[in-house]
N, C-alpha and C positions, 0 to 999 in steps of 0.2 A: 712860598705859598703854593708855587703848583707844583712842587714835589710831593705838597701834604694832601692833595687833592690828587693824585696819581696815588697816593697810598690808600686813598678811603677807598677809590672806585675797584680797585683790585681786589682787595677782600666781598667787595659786595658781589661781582660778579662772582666770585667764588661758592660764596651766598645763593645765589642763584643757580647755580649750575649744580649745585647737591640739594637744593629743595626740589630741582626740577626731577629730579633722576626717579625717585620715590613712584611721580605722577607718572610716570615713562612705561613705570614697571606695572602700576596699577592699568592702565589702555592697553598692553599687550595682550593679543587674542589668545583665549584659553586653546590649550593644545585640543585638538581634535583626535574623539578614538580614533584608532587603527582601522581601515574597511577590510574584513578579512576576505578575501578572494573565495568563495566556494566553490571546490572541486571534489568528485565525487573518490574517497579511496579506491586504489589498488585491487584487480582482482586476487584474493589471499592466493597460495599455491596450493595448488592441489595436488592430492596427492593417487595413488592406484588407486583406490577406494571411487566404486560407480553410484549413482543415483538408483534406486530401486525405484521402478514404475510400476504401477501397480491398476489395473480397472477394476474398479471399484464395483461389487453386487451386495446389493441389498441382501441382509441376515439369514434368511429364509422368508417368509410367508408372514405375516403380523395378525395378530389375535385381533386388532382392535380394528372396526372397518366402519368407512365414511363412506358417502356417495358423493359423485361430481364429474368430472368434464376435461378433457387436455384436449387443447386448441390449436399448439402447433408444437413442432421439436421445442426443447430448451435454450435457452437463452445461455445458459451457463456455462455448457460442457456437448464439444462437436461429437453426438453421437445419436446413430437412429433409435436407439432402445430408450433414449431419456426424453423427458416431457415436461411441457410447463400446463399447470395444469390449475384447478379452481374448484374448492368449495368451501363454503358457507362463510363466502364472500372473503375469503384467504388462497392468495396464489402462493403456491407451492412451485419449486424449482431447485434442481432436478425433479421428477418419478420417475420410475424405472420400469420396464416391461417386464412380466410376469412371463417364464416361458410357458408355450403352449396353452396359456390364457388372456386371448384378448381383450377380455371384458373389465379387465384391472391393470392397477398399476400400483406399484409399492411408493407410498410418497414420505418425505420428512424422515430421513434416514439421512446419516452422514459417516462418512470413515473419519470424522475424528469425536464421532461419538459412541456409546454402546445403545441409547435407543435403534429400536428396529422403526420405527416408525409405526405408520397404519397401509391398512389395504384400500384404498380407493375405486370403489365399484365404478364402473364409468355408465352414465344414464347413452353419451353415444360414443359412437365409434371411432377409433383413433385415427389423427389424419394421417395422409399418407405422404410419409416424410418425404422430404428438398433431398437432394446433395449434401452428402457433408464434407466441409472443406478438411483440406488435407494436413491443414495444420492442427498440431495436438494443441490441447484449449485441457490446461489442469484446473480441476476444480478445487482441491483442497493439497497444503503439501506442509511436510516437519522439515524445517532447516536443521542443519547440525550439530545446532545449541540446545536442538530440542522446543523451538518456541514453533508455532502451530498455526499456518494462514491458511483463510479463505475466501474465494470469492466474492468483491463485493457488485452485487447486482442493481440496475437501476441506477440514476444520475450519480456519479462521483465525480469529486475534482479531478483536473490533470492539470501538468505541467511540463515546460519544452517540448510541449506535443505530443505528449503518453499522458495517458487515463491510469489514475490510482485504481489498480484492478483487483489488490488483495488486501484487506485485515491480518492482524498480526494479534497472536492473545497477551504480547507484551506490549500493544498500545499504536505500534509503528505500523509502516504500510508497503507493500511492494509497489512499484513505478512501474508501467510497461509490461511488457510480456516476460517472459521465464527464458534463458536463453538455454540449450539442450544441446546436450554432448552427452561423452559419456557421465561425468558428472556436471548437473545443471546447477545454474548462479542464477541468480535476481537482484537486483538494484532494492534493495530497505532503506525507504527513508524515514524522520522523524520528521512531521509537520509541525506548522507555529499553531497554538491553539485555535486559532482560526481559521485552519487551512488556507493559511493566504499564502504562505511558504515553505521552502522547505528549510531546516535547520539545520537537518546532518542526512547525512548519504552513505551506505556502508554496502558493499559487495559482499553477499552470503552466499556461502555454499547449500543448497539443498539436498536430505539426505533421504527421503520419500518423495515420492510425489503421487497423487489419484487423477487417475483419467474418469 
């Protein structure tokens, strides 16, 4: 009698030890994505090949003419010939000084456009510019791929402590300042729709740049 009661209890536990297994496997925590580490690429290698710097003047003289006002240097770009300026309730940034005409300034002109802009009659007289600092301050530049940034003025994101300073006409953004050698690089990132972060980081060579 208790050899037959050692035999029943041995299969049950058996019984149980494979019904349990099933449950074991259903409570195990699902695996967790990967956290990818974000670090920004390699500066590519460069090669002979220099950065073309270029200062930028307005086309000639523009047919088409507004009246208005520049209040102090630009905001934009360190230089005494450029202005930030105002009319008909639209600030413009850069204009540009007219030579041997104080009474205007050439505004809404860009070197990555072929508009000439307009002629900006000024009602007063232009202030009389600060110091400008010694470091170069690009306003518009073509990387090497050919894709086309500029400026962006007025409140923008930053991150790790740089200000997103440029537009990119492929959608991305330069981080921080332009770094300058013989050939200059920039940090491109691409943001989350949000701008709450960054998603990719890429080192681009620069193959123009406009002061």
């Amino acid at each position: 009698m208790k050899k037959l009661m050692v035999f029943v209890i041995i299969p049950c536990l058996l019984c149980l030890l494979v019904s349990c297994r099933p449950l074991a496997e259903e409570i195990t925590p699902t695996k967790l994505p990967t956290v990818v580490q974000f670090t920004p690429t390699s500066t590519p290698n460069l090669t002979s090949e220099f950065t073309q710097v270029i200062v930028f003047q307005p086309k000639g003289i523009p047919t088409q003419e507004r009246t208005g006002s520049c209040w102090s240097t630009s905001n934009v770009i360190n230089r005494v010939d450029a202005w930030r300026c105002i009319t008909d309730n639209s600030i413009y940034d850069p204009c540009f000084s007219i030579p041997g005409n104080s009474q205007a300034v050439v505004c809404n002109t860009s070197p990555l456009s072929d508009e000439t802009g307009f002629k900006l009659n000024l009602t007063d007289s232009l202030p009389v510019p600060g110091p400008v600092p010694a470091i170069k301050s690009a306003w518009a530049f073509e990387l090497a791929d050919g894709t086309n940034c500029s400026f962006v003025g007025g409140a923008t994101a930053a991150f790790e402590g740089k200000r997103v300073d440029y537009s990119c006409s492929d959608g991305w953004y330069i981080l921080g300042d332009l770094q300058e050698g013989q050939v200059w690089t920039a940090r491109k990132v691409r943001l989350s729709s949000d701008f709450s972060s960054i998603e990719e980081s890429v080192q681009v060579i620069i193959k123009i740049v406009w002061l």
